[in-house]
C-alpha positions as CSV (number, residue, x, y, z in Angstrom):
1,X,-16.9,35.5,-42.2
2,X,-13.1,34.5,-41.2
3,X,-12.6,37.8,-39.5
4,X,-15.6,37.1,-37.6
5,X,-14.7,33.5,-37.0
6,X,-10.9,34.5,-35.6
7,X,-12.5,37.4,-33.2
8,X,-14.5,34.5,-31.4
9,X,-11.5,32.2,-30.9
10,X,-9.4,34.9,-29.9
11,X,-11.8,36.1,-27.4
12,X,-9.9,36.5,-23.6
13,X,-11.1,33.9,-21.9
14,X,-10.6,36.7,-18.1
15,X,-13.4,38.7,-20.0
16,X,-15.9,36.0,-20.1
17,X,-19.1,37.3,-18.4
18,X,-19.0,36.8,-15.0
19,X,-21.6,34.3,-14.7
20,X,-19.4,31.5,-16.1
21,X,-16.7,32.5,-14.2
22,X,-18.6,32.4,-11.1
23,X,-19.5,28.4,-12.1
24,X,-16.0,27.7,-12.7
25,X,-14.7,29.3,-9.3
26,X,-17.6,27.2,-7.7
27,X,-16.2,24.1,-9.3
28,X,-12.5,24.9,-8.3
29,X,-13.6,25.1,-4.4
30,X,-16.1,22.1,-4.8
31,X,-12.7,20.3,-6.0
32,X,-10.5,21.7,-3.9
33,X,-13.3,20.9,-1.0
34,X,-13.4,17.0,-2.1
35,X,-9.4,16.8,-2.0
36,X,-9.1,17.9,1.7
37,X,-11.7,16.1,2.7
38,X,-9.8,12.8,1.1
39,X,-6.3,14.5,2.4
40,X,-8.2,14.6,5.9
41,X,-9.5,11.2,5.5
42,X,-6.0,9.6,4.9
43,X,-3.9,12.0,7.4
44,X,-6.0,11.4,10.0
45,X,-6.0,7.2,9.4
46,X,-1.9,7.2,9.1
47,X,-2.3,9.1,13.1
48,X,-4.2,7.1,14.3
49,X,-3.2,4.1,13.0
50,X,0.8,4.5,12.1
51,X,1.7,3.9,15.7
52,X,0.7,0.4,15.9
53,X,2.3,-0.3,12.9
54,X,5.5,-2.3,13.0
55,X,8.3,-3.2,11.0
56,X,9.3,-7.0,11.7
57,X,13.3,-7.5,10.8
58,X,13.9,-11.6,10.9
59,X,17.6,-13.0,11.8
60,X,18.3,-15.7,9.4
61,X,21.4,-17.5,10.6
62,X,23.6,-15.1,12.3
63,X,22.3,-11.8,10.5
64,X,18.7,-10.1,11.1
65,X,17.7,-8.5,7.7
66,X,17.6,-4.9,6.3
67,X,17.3,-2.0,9.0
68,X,13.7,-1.6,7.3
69,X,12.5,-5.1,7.9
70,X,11.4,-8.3,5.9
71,X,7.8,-7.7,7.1
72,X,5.6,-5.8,8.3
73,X,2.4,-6.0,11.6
74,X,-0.1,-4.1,13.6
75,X,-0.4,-4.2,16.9
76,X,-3.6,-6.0,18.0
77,X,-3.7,-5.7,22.0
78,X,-2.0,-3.2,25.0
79,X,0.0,-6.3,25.7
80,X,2.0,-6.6,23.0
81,X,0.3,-9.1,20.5
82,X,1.1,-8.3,16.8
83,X,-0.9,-9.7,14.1
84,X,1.3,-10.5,10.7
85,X,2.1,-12.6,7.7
86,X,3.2,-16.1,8.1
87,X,5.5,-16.2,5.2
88,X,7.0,-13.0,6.5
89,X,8.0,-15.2,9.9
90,X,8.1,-18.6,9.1
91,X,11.6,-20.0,9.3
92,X,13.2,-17.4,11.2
93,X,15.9,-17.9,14.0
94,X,14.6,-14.8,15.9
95,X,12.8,-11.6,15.4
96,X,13.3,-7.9,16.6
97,X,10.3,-5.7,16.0
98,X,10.6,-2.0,15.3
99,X,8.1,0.7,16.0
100,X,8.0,4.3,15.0
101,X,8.9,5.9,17.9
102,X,12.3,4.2,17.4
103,X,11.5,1.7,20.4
104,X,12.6,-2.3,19.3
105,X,11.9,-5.4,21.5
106,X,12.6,-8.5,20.5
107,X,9.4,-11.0,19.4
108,X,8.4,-14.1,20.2
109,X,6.1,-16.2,17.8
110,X,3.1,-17.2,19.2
111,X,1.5,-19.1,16.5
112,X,1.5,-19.6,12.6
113,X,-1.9,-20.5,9.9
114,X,0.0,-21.3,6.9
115,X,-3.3,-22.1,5.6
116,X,-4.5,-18.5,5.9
117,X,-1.3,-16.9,5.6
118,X,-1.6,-15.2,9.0
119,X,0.7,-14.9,12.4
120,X,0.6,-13.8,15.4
121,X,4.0,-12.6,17.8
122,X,4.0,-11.0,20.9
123,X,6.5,-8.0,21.9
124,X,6.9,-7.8,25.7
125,X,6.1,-3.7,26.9
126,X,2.6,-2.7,28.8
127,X,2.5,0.7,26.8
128,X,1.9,-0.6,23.2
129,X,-0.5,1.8,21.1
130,X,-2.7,-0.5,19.1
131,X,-4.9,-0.2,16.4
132,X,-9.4,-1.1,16.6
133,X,-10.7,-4.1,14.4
134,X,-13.3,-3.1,11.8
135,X,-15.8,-5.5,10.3
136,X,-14.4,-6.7,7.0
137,X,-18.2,-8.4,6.1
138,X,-19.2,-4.2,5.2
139,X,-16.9,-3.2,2.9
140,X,-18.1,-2.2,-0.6
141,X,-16.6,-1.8,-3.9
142,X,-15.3,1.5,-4.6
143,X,-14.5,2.3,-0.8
144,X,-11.3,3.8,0.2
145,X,-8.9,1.8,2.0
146,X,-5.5,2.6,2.9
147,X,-2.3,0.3,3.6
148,X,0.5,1.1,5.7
149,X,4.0,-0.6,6.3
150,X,7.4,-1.4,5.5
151,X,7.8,-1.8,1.3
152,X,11.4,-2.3,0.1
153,X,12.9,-1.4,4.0
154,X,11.1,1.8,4.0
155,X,10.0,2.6,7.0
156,X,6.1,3.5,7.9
157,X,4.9,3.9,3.7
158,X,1.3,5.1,3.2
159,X,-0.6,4.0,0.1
160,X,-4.3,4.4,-0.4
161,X,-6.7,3.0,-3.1
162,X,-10.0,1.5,-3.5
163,X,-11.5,-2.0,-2.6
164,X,-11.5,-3.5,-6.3
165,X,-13.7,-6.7,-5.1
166,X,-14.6,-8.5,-2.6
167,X,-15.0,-12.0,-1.7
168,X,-11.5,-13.5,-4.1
169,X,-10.6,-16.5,-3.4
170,X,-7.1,-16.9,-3.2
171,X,-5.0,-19.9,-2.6
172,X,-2.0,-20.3,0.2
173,X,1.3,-21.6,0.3
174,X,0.0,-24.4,2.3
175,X,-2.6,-25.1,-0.9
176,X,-5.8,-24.1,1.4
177,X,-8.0,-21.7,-0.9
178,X,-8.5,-18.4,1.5
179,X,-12.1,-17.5,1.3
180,X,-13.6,-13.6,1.3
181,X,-10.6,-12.5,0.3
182,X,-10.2,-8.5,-0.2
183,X,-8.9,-7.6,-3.9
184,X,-7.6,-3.5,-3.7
185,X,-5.7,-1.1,-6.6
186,X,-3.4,-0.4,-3.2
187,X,-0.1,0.0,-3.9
188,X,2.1,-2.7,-2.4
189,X,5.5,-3.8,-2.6
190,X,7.6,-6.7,-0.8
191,X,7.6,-5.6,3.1
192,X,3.8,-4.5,2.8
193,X,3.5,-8.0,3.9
194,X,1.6,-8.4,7.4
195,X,0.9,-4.3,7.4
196,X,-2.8,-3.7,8.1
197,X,-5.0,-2.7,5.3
198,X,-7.6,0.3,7.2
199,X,-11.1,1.7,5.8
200,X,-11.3,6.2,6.3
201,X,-12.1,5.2,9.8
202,X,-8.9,4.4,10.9
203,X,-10.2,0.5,11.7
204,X,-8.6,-2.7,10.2
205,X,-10.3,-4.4,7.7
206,X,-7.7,-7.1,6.8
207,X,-4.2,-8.2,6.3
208,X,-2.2,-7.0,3.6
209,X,-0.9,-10.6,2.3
210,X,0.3,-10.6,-1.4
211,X,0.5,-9.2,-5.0
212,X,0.2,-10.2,-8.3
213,X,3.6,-10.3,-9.8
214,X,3.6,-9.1,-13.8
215,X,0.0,-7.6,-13.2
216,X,-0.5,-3.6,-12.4
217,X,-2.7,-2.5,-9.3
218,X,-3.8,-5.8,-8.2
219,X,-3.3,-6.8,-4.5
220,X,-5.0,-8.8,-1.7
221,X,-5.6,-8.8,2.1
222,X,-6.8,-10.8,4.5
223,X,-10.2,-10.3,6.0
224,X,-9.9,-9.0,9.8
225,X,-12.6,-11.2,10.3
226,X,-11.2,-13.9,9.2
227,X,-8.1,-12.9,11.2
228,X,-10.3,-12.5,14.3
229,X,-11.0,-16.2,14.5
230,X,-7.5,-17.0,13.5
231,X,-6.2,-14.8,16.1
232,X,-8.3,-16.6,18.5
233,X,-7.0,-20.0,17.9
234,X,-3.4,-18.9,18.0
235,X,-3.2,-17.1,21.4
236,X,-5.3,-20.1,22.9
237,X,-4.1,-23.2,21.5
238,X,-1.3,-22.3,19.8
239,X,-2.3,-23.5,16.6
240,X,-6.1,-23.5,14.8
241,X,-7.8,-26.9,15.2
242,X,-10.0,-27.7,12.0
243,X,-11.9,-30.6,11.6
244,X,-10.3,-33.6,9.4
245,X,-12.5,-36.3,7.8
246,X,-9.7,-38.3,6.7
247,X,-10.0,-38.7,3.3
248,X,-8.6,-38.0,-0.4
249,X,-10.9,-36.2,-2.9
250,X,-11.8,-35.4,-6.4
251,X,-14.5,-33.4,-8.0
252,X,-16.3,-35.8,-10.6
253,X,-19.3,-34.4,-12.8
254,X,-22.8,-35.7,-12.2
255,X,-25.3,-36.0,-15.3
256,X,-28.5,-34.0,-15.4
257,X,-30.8,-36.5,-14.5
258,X,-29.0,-36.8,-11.2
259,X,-28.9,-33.8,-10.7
260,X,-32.5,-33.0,-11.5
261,X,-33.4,-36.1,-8.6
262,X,-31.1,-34.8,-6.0
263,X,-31.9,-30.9,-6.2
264,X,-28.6,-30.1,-7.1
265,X,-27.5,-26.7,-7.9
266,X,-24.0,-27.7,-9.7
267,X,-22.9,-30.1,-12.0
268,X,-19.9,-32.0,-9.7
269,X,-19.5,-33.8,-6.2
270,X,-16.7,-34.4,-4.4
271,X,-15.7,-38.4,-5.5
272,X,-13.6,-40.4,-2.4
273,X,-10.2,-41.7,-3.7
274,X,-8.8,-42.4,-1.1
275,X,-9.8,-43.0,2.7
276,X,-7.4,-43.2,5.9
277,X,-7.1,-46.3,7.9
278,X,-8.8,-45.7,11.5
279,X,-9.8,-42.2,10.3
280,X,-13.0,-40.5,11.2
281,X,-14.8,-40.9,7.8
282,X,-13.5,-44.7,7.5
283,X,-15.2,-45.7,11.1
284,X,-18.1,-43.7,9.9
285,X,-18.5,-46.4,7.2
286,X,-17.5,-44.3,3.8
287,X,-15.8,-46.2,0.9
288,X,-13.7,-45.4,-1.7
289,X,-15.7,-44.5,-4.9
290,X,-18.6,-42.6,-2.6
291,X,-19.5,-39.3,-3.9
292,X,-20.0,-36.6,-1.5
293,X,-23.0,-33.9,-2.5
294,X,-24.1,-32.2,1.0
295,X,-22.2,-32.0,4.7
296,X,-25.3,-31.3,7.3
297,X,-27.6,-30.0,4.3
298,X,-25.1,-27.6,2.6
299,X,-24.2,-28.7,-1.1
300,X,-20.6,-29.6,-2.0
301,X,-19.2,-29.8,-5.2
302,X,-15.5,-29.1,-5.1
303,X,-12.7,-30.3,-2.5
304,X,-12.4,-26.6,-1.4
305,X,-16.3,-26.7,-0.7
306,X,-15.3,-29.0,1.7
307,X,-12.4,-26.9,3.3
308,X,-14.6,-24.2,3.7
309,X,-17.0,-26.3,6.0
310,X,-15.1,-28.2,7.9
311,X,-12.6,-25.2,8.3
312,X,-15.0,-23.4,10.7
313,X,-16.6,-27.4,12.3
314,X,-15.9,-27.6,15.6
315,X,-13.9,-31.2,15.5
316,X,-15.6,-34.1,17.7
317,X,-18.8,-32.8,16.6
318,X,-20.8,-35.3,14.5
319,X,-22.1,-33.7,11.2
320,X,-24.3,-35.8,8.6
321,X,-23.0,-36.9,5.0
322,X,-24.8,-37.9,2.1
323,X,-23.5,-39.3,-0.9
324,X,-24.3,-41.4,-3.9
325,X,-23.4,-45.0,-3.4
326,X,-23.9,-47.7,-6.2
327,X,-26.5,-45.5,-7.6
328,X,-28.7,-44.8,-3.9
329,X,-28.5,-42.6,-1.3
330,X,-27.0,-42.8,2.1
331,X,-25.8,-40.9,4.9
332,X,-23.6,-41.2,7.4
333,X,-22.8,-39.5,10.8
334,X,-19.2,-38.8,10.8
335,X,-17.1,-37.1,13.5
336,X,-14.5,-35.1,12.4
337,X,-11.1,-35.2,14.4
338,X,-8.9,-32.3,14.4
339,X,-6.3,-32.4,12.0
């Protein structure tokens, strides 16, 4: 029994019938089959899109920073527009952008969202390779994505990954919340900042913005179409115009039975605490103590419900408010002023 037992441990596993070994070799080239296509997928992204990708270096004082940059963009348009962070150029003296080919130009800043996170500057050369806009609205979970930029001063870094999530919310310096934001296992560092974050296609999908510190594999980008409209705003006016109302909020829980009369589908509205002298919502009529639950039909509950409205309301355009009041409800007409 145990010499029987050793003999069929021991048996040579290059003598196995060649059935199995036929199954395994199939399974080496199915593997080896799936790794260049993903090779091929990423090569060909970082050549089509590596080009466009800049490395922004930002003179503080008298000195610009590292050779490798503080930052890092894409180039959006044959003219010269590049599309980045704003923390990456806020407060800067001057910039001097950096492309692969060894070619710098100095920049000039166009525009700044702190509320988004997102810049636009402009480099000034009529032979600019660029990079295509995807549509951020079709990723899925699980896709590939791949980031390239500047991390730690090194110069045009690859990382690829998977989208993690989708739709994050994720707050800005400025305090705005940042809706549909893109959450990835992408590797990034401190330079990935403003680098353009592309699906297997070689087309940006958003805007490499931030990491969690202390976390592992968690980092976030920007929508590209969220970046679209911002873009948009920048290059035209300089600045984007959203629509103000003029007022201090609070979320303030509503009981059931209100809730149950007013076909609500949360458990807060957005309470008035404060409202601004001469401001749209104050020559509309509202009062301190009203409490917001819809702006033209949609349901608010939270002060960033609110953002997200009147973030894409065209200001001077009257939109309709209703809100508890003593008990009843009223609405108002209110036209929002840009702000």
């Amino acid at each position: 029994m145990n010499q029987d037992l050793h003999w069929v441990l021991s048996i040579d596993r290059e003598n196995l019938p060649s059935g199995n070994g036929g199954s395994r070799n199939r399974d080496q080239d199915s593997d080896r089959e799936l790794l260049d296509a993903y090779s091929r997928a990423v090569t060909n992204v970082v050549e089509t899109v590596g080009p466009s990708v800049v490395a922004i270096n930002v003179k503080h004082g008298r000195a610009y920073s590292r050779p490798g940059g503080e930052g890092s963009g894409v180039i959006i348009t044959p003219d010269g527009f590049v599309l980045t962070n704003n923390h990456v150029v806020e407060h800067s003296d001057s910039l001097e952008v950096s492309l692969t080919d060894g070619r710098t130009f100095p920049a000039q800043v166009i525009g700044t969202d702190p509320a988004t996170d997102l810049a636009v500057i402009r480099i000034s050369d009529g032979s600019l390779p660029t990079s295509e806009l995807g549509d951020s609205d079709l990723l899925k979970v699980g896709q590939l994505v791949i980031a390239i930029g500047n991390p730690l001063g090194f110069q045009s870094t690859v990382s690829a990954g998977v989208v993690s999530a989708v739709g994050r919310s994720l707050r800005s310096q400025a305090g705005r919340l940042i809706d549909g934001v893109i959450q990835t296992d992408v590797a990034l560092n401190p330079g990935n900042s403003g680098g353009p974050l592309v699906d297997s296609r070689g087309r940006v999908i958003g805007i490499n913005t931030a990491m969690i510190y202390m976390a592992q594999g968690i980092s976030f980008a920007i929508p590209i179409n969220t970046a679209r409209w911002v873009v948009t705003e920048l290059v035209v006016h300089g600045k984007v115009r959203r629509a103000y109302l003029g007022i201090g909020a609070q979320s303030r829980p509503v009981n059931r039975r209100i809730q149950h009369n007013l076909a609500l589908n949360m458990s807060t509205v957005v309470e008035v605490v404060t409202v601004e002298k001469n401001g749209p919502a104050e020559r509309a009529g509202l009062e301190r103590g009203d409490c917001i639950f819809s702006l033209n039909e949609t349901q608010v509950a939270t002060v960033d419900d609110l953002h997200r409205l009147l973030s894409k309301w065209p200001p001077g355009t009257a939109l309709t408010v209703k809100l508890l009041r003593s008990g009843r409800v009223e609405n108002y007409r209110v036209t929002p002023r840009e702000g």
